[in-house]
C-alpha positions in Angstrom: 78.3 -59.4 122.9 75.0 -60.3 121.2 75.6 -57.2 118.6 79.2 -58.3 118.1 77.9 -62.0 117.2 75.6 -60.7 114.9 77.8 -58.3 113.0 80.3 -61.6 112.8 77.5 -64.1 111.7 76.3 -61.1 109.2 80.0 -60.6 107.6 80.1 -64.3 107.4 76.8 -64.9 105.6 78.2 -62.0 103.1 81.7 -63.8 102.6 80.1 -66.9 101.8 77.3 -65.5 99.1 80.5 -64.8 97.1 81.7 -68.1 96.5 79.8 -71.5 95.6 81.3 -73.5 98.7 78.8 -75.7 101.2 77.5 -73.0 103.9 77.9 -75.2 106.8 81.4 -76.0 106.4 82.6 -72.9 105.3 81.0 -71.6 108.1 83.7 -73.7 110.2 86.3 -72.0 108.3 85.3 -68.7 110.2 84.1 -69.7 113.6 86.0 -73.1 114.4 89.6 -71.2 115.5 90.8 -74.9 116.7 90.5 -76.4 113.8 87.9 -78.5 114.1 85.4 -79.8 111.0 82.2 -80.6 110.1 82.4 -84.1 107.8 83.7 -83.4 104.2 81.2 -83.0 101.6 83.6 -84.4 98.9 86.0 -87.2 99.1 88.3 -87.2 96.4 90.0 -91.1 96.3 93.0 -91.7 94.4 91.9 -95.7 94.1 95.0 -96.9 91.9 98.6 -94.7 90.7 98.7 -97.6 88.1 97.7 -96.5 84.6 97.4 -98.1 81.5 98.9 -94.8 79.7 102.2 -92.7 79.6 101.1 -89.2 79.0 103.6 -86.3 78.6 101.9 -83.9 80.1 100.8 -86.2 83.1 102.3 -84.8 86.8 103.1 -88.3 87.9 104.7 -90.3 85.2 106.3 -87.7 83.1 110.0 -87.4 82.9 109.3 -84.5 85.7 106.7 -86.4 87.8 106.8 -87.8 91.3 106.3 -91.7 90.7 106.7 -93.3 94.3 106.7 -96.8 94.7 105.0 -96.8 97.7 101.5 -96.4 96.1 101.9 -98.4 93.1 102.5 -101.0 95.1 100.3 -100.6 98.2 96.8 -100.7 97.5 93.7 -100.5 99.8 91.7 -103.6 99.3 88.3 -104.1 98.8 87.4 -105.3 102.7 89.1 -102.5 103.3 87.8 -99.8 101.1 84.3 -101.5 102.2 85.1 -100.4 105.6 86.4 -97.1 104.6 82.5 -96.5 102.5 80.9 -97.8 105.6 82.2 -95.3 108.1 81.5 -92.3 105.8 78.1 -93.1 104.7 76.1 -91.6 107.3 77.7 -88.6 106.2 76.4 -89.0 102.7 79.5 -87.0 100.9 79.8 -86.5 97.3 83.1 -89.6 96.1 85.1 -88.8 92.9 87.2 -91.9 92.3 90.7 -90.7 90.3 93.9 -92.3 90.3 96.0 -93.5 88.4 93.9 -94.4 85.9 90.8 -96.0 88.0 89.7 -98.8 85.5 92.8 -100.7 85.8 91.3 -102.2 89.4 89.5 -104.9 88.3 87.5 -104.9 91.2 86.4 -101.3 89.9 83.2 -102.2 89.1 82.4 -103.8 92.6 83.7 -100.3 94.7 81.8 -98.4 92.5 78.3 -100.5 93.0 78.9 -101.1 96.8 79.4 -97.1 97.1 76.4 -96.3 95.1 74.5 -99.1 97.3 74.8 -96.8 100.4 73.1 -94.2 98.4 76.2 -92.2 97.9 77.2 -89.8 94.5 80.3 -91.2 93.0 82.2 -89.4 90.2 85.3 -91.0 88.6 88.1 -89.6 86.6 89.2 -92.0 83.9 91.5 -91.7 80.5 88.2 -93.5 78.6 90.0 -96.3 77.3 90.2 -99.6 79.7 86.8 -99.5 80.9 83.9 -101.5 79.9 80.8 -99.8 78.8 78.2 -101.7 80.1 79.6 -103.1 83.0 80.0 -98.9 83.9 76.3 -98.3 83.5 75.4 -101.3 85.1 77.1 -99.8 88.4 74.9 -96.8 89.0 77.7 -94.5 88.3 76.3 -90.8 88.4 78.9 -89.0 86.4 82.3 -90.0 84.4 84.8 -87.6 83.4 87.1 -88.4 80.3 89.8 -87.3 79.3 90.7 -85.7 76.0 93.3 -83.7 74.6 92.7 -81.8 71.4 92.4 -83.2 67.8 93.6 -86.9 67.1 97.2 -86.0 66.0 97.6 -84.1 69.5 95.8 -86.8 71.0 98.3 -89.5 70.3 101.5 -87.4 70.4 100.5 -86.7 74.0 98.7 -90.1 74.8 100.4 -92.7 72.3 99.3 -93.4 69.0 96.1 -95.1 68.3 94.5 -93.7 71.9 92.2 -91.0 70.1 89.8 -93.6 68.1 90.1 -96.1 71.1 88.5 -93.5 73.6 86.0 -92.0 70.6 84.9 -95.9 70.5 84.7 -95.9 74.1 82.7 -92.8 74.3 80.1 -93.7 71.4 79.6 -97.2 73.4 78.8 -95.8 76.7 76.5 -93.2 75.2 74.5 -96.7 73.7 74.7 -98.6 76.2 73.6 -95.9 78.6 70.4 -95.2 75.8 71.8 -91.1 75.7 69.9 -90.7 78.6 70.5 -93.1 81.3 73.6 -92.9 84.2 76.5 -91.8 84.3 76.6 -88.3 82.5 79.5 -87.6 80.5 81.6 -85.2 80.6 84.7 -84.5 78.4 87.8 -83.2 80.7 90.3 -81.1 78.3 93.5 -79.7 80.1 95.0 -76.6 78.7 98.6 -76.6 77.6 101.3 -75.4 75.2 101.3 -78.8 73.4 97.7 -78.1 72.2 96.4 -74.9 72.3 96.7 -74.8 68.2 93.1 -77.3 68.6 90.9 -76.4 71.8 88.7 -75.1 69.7 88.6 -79.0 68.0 87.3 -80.0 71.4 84.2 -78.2 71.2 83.6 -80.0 67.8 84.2 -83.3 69.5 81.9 -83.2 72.0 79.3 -81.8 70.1 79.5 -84.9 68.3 79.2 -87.2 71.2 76.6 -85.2 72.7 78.9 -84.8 75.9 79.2 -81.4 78.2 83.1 -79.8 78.5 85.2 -79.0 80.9 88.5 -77.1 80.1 90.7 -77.1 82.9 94.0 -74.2 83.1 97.5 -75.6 83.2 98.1 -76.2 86.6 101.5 -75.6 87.4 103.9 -74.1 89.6 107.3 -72.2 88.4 111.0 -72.8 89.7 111.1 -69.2 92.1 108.0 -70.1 93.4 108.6 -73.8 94.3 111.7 -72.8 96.1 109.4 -70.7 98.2 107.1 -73.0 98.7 109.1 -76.7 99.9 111.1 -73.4 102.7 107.4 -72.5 104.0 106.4 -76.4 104.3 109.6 -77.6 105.8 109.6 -74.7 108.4 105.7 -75.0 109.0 105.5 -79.0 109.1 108.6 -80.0 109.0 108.1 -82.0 105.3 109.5 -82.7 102.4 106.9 -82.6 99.6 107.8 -83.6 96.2 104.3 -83.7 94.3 104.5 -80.1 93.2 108.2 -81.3 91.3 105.4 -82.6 89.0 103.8 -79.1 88.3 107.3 -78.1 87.6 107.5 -75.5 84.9 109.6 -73.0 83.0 108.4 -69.8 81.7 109.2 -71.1 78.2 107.4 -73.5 78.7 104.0 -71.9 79.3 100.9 -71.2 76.6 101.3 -67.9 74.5 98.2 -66.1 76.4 97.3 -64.1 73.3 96.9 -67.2 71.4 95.1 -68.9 74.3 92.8 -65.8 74.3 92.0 -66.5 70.6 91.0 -69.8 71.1 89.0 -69.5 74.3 87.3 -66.6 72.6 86.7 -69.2 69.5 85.6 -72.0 71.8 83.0 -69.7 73.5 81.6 -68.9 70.3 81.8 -72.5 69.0 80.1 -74.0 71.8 77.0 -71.2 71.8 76.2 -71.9 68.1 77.1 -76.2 68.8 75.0 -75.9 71.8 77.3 -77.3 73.7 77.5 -77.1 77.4 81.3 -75.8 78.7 83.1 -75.1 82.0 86.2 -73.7 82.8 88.3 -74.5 85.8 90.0 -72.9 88.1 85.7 -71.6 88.6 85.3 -69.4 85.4 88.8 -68.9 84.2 88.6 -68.0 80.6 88.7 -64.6 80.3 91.5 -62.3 79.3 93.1 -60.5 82.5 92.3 -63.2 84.3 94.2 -65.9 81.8 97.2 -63.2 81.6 97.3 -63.1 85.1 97.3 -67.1 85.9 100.4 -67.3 82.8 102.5 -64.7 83.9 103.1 -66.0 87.2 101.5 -63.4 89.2 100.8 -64.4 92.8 97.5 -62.1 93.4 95.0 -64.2 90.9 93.4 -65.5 93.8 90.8 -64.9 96.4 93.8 -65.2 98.9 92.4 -68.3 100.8 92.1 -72.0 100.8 89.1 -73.5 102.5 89.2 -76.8 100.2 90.7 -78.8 103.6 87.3 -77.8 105.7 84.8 -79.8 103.2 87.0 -82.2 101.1 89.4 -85.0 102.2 92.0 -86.6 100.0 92.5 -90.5 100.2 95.6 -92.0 98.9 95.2 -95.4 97.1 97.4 -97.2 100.3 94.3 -95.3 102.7 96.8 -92.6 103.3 94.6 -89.3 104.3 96.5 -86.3 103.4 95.8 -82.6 103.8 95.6 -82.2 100.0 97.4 -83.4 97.2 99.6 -80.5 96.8 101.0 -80.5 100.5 100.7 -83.7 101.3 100.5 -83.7 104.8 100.3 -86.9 106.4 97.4 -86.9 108.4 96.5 -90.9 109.2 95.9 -94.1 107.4 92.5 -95.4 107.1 94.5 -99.5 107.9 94.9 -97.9 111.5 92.2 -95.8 112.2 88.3 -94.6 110.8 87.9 -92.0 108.5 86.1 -89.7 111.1 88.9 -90.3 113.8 91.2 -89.2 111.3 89.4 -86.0 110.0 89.5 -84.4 113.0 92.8 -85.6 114.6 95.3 -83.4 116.1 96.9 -83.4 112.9 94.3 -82.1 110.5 93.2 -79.3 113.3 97.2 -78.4 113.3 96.8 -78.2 109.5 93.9 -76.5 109.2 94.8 -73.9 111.8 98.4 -72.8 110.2 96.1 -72.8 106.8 94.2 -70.6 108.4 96.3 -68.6 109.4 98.7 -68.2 106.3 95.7 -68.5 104.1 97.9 -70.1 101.3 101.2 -71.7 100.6 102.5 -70.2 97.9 102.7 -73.3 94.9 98.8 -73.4 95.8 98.4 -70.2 94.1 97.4 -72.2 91.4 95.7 -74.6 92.0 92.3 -75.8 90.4 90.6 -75.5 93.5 91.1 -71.4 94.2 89.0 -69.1 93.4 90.2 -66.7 90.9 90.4 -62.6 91.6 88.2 -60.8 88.6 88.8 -57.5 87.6 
């Protein structure tokens, strides 16, 4: 018995020095057969589905998306997401604050400051444009992510005109009122798609000019054959209808050339060496040519072959819905009824996690910007 728990714990230790995950939790994912969870290192909170903006590209409000009235219109409060902050704290997990577009809560400024008072990391996700410079650095914020799109023309044809020099403003504001060195870092956030893979490379130029780091992040999308699949498995595993992939919705025209994709990552690479600027690529390294071909052609074996995202991150709805994750949106409990720790460990969650474990994947998650990606 004592050999067989030390081969286990010793092929375990190996798994995990293979991927960049939190040891303890992933540790869970191997040993915790009923589902059951340490507290989540990250907390992703969708705050607000409001938004100031109507981007094409955008899963939620584009002709394709899923807009639900249900969370535009139901909102956690700030007593509320007080109480929500308080019963997590002990925890100390990492909050990224997305939405929606965040900055459209005016009480913004106050959630961020009161989570930052409990000596918490918070992260938040914003288009750059409605927020107010100082009032952000005056919060503590550790890091802001902001969006942007290519070069100005592809900018406002997928933002709205005028948007490019309104975020550039933003940008060179923050970076002045935050003395280049102060809270929050920034980070520019460029998602990859066929409306601007002509000007990645523009991207590069951009933030070497604001001084920021870069984060390109693969199309995430999911194609007709494959969603079909994937609404059967969740209706015959949880009995739910889930429409938030619809928004990923894709058709094989509609998809990046990969050659000309390869170009440009191979230009951005360069770019950003000689610029000195810092760049990431998400899904974890994605950039490279068999593995780009392989996420574009709709191959289903680009991944690790396993989800663990639901044993160290939660997903908070902006009405205090707790879901599974965002692309299966599994009801698990609503932070009005219940704490946050009652809820992440509720017979629901172990139920999900346990069929998770057990399947491993459902097949629209294949990509997702959470996976880890198969090298060759």
């Amino acid at each position: 018995m004592v050999l067989e728990m030390t081969m286990a714990i010793k092929k375990t230790l190996k798994s995990l020095s293979k991927v960049n995950l939190p040891s303890k939790n992933s540790i869970a994912y191997h040993f915790f057969a009923n589902g059951y969870n340490f507290a989540p290192k990250n907390i992703m909170f969708e705050i607000t589905h409001r938004c100031n903006l109507r981007c094409s590209t955008c899963w939620w409000w584009r002709k394709e998306g899923t807009k639900s009235e249900k969370f535009l219109n139901e909102e956690m409060t700030f007593e509320e997401i007080k109480n929500f902050v308080d019963g997590v704290s002990k925890y100390n997990p990492r909050f990224v604050i997305t939405g929606g577009e965040p900055f459209v809560r005016k009480d913004i400024y106050d959630i961020i400051k009161y989570i930052k008072s409990k000596g918490m990391y918070c992260e938040v996700i914003t288009n750059g444009i409605p927020f107010d410079p100082e009032k952000v650095v005056e919060t503590g914020l550790d890091s802001i992510d902001i969006s942007i799109d290519g070069d100005e023309k592809t900018y406002d044809k997928i933002r709205g005109e005028g948007n490019f020099k309104k975020v550039i403003k933003n940008i060179k504001l923050l970076q002045k009122a935050r003395e280049y060195s102060k809270p929050p870092k920034i980070t520019i956030g460029c998602t990859i798609s066929k409306q601007n893979i002509h000007c990645l490379d523009k991207v590069v130029d951009i933030a070497h000019e604001l001084k920021t780091n870069l984060i390109y992040q693969n199309l995430i999308f999911v194609l007709p054959e494959v969603l079909e699949k994937h609404e059967k498995e969740l209706l015959k595993t949880f009995n739910i209808q889930t429409p938030h992939w619809r928004g990923y919705l894709i058709q094989h025209k509609e998809l990046p050339d990969v050659e000309m994709l390869t170009k440009k990552m191979t230009l951005v690479k360069q770019k950003a060496k000689e610029k000195g600027v810092n760049v990431s690529y998400y899904p974890y390294g994605l950039c490279e040519l068999n593995d780009l071909q392989r996420w574009y052609s709709g191959a289903d074996d680009i991944s690790i072959g396993k989800c663990v995202q639901p044993y160290f991150s939660a997903r908070v709805k902006p009405n205090g819905d707790v879901v599974s994750c965002p692309r299966v949106n599994y009801h698990i409990g609503n932070l009005k009824e219940k704490s946050f720790m009652d809820i992440w460990n509720n017979k629901n969650m172990k139920y999900f996690r346990k069929q998770l474990r057990k399947q491993k994947m459902f097949p629209a998650c294949v990509r997702c910007s959470k996976v880890m990606i198969k090298h060759d």
